[in-house]
C-alpha positions as CSV (number, residue, x, y, z in Angstrom):
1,X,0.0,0.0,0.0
2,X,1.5,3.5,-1.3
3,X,-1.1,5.5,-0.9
4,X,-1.4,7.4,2.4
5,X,-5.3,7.0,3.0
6,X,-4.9,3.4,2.4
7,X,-3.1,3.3,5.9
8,X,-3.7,6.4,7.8
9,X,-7.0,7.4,6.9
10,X,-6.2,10.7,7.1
11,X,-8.2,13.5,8.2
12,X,-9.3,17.0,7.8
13,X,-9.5,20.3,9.6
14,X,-12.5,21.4,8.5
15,X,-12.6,24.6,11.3
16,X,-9.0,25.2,9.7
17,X,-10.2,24.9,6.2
18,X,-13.1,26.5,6.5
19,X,-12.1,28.5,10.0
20,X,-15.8,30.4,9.9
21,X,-17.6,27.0,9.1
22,X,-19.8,27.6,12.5
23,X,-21.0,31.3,11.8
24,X,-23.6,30.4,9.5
25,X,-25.8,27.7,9.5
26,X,-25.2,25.2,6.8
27,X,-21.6,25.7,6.3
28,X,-20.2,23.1,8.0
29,X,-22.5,20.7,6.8
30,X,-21.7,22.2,3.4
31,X,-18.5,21.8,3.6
32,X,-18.2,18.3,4.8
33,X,-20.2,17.3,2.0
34,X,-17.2,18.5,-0.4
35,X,-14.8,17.3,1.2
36,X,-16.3,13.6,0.9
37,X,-17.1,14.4,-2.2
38,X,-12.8,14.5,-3.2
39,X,-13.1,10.9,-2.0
40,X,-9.6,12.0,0.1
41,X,-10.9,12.0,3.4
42,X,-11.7,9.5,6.0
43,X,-12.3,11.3,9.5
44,X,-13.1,15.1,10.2
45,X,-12.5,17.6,12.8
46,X,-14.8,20.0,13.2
47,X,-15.6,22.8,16.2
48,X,-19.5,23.1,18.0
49,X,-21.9,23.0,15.3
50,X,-24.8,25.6,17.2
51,X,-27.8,24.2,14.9
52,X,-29.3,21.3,15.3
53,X,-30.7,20.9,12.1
54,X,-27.3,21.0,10.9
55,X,-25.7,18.7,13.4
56,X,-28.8,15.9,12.4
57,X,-27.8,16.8,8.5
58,X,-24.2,16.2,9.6
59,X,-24.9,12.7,11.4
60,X,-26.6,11.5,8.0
61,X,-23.1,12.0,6.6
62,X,-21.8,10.1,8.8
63,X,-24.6,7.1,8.5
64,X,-24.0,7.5,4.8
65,X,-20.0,6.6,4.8
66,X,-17.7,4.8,7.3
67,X,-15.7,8.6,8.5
68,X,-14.8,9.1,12.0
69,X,-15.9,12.5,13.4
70,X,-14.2,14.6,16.2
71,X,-16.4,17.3,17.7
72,X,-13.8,19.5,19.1
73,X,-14.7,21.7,22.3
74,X,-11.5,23.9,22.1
75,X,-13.5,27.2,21.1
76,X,-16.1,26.8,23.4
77,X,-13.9,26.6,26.1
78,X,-11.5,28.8,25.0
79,X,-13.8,31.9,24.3
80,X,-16.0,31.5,27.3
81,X,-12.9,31.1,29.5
82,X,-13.8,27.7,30.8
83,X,-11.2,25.9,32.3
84,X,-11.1,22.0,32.9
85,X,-8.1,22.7,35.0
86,X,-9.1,25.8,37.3
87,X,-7.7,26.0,41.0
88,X,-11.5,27.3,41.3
89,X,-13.5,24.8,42.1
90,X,-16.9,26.2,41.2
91,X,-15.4,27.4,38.0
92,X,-13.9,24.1,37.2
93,X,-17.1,21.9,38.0
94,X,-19.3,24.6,35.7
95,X,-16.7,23.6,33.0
96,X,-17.2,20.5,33.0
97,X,-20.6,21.1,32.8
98,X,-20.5,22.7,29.9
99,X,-18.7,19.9,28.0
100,X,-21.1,17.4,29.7
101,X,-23.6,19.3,28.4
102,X,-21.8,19.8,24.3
103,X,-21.0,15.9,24.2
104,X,-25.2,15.7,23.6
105,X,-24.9,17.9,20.5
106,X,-21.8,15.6,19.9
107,X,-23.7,12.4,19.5
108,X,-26.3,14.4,17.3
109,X,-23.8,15.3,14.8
110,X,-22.7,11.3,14.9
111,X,-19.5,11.9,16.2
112,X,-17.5,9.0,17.6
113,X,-15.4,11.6,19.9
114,X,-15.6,15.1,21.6
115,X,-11.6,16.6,22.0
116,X,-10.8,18.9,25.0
117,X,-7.9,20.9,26.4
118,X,-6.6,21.9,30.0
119,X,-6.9,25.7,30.8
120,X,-4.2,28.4,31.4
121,X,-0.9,27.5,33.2
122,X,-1.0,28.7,37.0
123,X,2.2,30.8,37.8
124,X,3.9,28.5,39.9
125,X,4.9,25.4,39.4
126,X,3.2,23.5,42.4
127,X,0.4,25.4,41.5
128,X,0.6,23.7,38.1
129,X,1.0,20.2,39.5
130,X,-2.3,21.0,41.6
131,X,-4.2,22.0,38.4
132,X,-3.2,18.9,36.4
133,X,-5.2,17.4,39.6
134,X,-7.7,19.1,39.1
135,X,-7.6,18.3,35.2
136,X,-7.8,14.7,36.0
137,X,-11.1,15.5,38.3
138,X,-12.7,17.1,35.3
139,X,-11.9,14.1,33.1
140,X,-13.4,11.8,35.5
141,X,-16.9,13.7,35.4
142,X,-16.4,14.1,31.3
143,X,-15.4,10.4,30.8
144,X,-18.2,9.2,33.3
145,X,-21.1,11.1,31.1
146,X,-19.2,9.9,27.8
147,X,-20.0,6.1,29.0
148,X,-23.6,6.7,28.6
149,X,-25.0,5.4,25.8
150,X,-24.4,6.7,23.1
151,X,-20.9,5.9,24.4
152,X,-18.4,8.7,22.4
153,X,-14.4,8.8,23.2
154,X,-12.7,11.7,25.2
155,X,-9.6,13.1,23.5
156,X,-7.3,15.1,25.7
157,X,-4.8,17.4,23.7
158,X,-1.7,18.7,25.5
159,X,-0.8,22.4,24.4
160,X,2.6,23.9,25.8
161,X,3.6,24.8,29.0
162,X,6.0,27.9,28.9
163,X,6.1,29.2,24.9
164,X,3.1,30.2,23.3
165,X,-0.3,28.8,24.6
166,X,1.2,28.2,28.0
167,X,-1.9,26.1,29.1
168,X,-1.5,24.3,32.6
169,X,-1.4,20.7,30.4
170,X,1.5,20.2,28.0
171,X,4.1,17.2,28.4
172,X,3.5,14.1,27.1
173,X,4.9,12.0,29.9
174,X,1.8,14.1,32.2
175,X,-0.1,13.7,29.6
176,X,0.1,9.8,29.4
177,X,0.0,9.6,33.7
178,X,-3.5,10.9,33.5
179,X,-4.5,8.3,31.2
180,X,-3.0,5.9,32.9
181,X,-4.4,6.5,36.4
182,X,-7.9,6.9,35.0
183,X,-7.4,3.7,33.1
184,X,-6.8,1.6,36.4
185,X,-10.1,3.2,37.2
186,X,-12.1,1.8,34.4
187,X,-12.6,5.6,32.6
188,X,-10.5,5.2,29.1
189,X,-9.1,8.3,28.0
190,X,-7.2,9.2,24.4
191,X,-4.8,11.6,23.2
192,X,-4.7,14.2,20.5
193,X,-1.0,14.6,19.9
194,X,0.4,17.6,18.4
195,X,3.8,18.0,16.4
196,X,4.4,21.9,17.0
197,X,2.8,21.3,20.7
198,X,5.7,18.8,21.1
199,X,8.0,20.6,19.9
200,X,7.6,24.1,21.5
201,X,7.6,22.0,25.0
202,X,11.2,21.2,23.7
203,X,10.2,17.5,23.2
204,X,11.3,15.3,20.4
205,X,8.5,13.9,18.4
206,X,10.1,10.7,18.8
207,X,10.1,10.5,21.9
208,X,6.7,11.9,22.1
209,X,5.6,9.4,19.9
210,X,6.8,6.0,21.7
211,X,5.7,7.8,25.2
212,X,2.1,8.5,24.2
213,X,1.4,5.8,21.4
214,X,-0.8,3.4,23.9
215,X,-3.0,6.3,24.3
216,X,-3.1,8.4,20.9
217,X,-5.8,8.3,18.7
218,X,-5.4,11.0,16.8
219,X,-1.9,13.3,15.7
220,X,-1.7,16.5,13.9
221,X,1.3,17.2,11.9
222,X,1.6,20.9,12.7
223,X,4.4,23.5,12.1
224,X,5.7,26.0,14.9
225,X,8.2,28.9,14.7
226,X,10.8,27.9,17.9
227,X,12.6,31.5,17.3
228,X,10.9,33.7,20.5
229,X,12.1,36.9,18.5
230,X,10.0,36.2,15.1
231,X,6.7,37.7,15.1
232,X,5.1,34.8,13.7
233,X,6.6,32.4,17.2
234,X,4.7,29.8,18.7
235,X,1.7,27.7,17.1
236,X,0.2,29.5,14.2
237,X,-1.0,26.9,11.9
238,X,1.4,28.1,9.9
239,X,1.7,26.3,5.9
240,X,4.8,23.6,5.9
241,X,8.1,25.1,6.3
242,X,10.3,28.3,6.7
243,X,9.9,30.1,8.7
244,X,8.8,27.2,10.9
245,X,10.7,24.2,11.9
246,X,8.0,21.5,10.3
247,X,8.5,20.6,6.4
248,X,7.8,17.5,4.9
249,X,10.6,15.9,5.3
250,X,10.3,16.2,9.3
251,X,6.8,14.8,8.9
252,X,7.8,12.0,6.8
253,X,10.6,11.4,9.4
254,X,7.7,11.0,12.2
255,X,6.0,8.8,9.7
256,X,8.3,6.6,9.7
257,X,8.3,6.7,13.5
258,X,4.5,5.9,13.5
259,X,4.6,3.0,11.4
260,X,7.5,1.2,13.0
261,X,5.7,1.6,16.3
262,X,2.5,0.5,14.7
263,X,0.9,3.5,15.0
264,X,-1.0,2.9,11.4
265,X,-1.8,-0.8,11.8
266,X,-5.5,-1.5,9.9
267,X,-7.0,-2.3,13.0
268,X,-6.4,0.9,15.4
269,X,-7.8,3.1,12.6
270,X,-5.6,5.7,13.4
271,X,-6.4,9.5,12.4
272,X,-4.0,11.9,11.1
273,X,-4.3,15.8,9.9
274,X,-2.6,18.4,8.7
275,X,-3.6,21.8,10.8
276,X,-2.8,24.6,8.3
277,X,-5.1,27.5,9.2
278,X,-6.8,29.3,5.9
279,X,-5.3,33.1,6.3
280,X,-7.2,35.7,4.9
281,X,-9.9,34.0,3.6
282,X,-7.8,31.8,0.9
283,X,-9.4,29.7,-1.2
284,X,-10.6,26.2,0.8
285,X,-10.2,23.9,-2.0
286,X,-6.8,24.7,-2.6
287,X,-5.9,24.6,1.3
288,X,-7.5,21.1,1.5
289,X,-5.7,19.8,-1.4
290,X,-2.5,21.4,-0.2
291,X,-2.8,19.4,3.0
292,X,-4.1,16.3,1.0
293,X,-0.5,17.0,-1.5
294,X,1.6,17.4,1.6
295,X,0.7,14.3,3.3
296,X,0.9,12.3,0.2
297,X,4.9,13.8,-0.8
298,X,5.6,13.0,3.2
299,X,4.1,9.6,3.3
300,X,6.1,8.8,0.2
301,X,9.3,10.5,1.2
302,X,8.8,8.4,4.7
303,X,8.5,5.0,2.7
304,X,11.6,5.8,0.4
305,X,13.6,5.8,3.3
306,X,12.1,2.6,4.8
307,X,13.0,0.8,1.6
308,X,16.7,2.1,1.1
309,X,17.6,1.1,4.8
């Protein structure tokens, strides 16, 4: 098998694509629908979808091919400064409310899994250890309310911790010790791995990779700028290369990683994406087939070197 969504079943962005997919009704639906259409795609990403006309037109997508669908809560959370990870108690619990509440609209959109993020870094360090406490109490209440039938999977994704998004949850290694304490207590939880995430925590996606594999369901190939003094630093969803650090060839070289740890065996169904945001209004079509072009060159480039070693 050559051909990347033969393996991977890669993804798309759709909220990255299409970044104002949510403002009008109909768009993200809309927009789905061409993307199937390519044929290129096999799971999507999307953020809340507010109608629920639309999210029951979304789920028929879903019923009519075999795609995997992550609802992701990131915005909500983000713009109504929520925090899964607050030293506030009363804050934290109305939180996770609020995503107990979104995995509802979740399942009506037929989405197999909702994707969440810790809140803003404390100040302190032991202040930081506390909130990644506290992030484990709001997975337990999230997780708990996912079980119900309709069951749907949790993804957790670590941000960074000191560079740009400085959110309380970033290392993979913490990361990886919250799923594994709420495994031994019968709640699964799954990671959403992130390549400039990764690597603005001064991580190697390597080692990332063979840390959090038992737990990652999904992995974004992303690009960062690592220089604090270019305007552009941190995660942008920036296109592939200069001025960031993440160009094909470094995606192809965590490919490689991926498949030699089994990370794209048939039967995990694995997702992968490319998060390039659409600046200025670009044209979408020509974004998704840029992310479609660049995972295809890496996925080659990352079998080429399998086969000359």
């Amino acid at each position: 098998m050559d051909e990347l969504h033969d393996v991977t079943r890669p993804g798309l962005m759709l909220s990255q694509v299409w970044p104002d997919s949510r403002e009008r009704q109909g768009n993200t639906a809309n927009a789905m629908e061409l993307a199937m259409r390519s044929g290129q795609f096999a799971a999507f990403q999307t953020v809340e979808v507010p109608e629920a006309a639309e999210r029951r037109a979304i789920r028929q997508l879903m019923i009519d091919g075999d795609y995997q669908y992550t609802y992701c809560l990131t915005r909500i959370l983000n713009e109504n400064e929520f925090n899964l990870s607050s030293l506030d108690r009363a804050l934290r619990v109305r939180s996770s409310e609020v995503v107990v509440k979104s995995l509802d609209q979740a399942r009506e959109a037929g989405a197999d899994s909702v994707s969440v993020i810790s809140g803003p870094r404390p100040h302190g360090e032991t202040e930081r250890k506390q909130a990644l406490e506290a992030l484990t109490e709001s997975m337990r209440a999230v997780i708990r309310a996912a079980l119900e039938p309709p069951v749907i999977t949790v993804l957790l994704e670590p941000l960074d911790v000191a560079a740009h998004k400085k959110m309380t949850l970033g290392y993979t290694a913490e990361a990886v010790a919250i799923c594994d304490r709420l495994a031994r207590e019968g709640l699964p939880l799954r990671l959403s791995l992130d390549s400039a995430h990764i690597i603005l925590n001064q991580e190697l996606p390597v080692d990332a990779l063979r840390c959090g594999l038992s737990y990652t369901a999904d992995f974004h190939y992303c690009n960062c700028v690592t220089d604090p003094s270019d305007p552009l630093f941190g995660d942008r969803h920036l296109p592939f290369g200069p001025p960031g650090v993440v160009d094909v060839t470094a995606i192809a070289e965590m490919m490689k990683v991926q498949r030699d740890l089994g990370y794209f065996d048939p039967d995990r169904r694995p997702v992968v994406m490319c998060e390039v945001l659409n600046q200025n209004d670009g044209d979408a079509k020509k974004l998704m087939q840029y992310c479609v072009d660049t995972m295809q060159a890496a996925w080659r480039q990352s079998v080429a070197v399998t086969t000359a070693r």
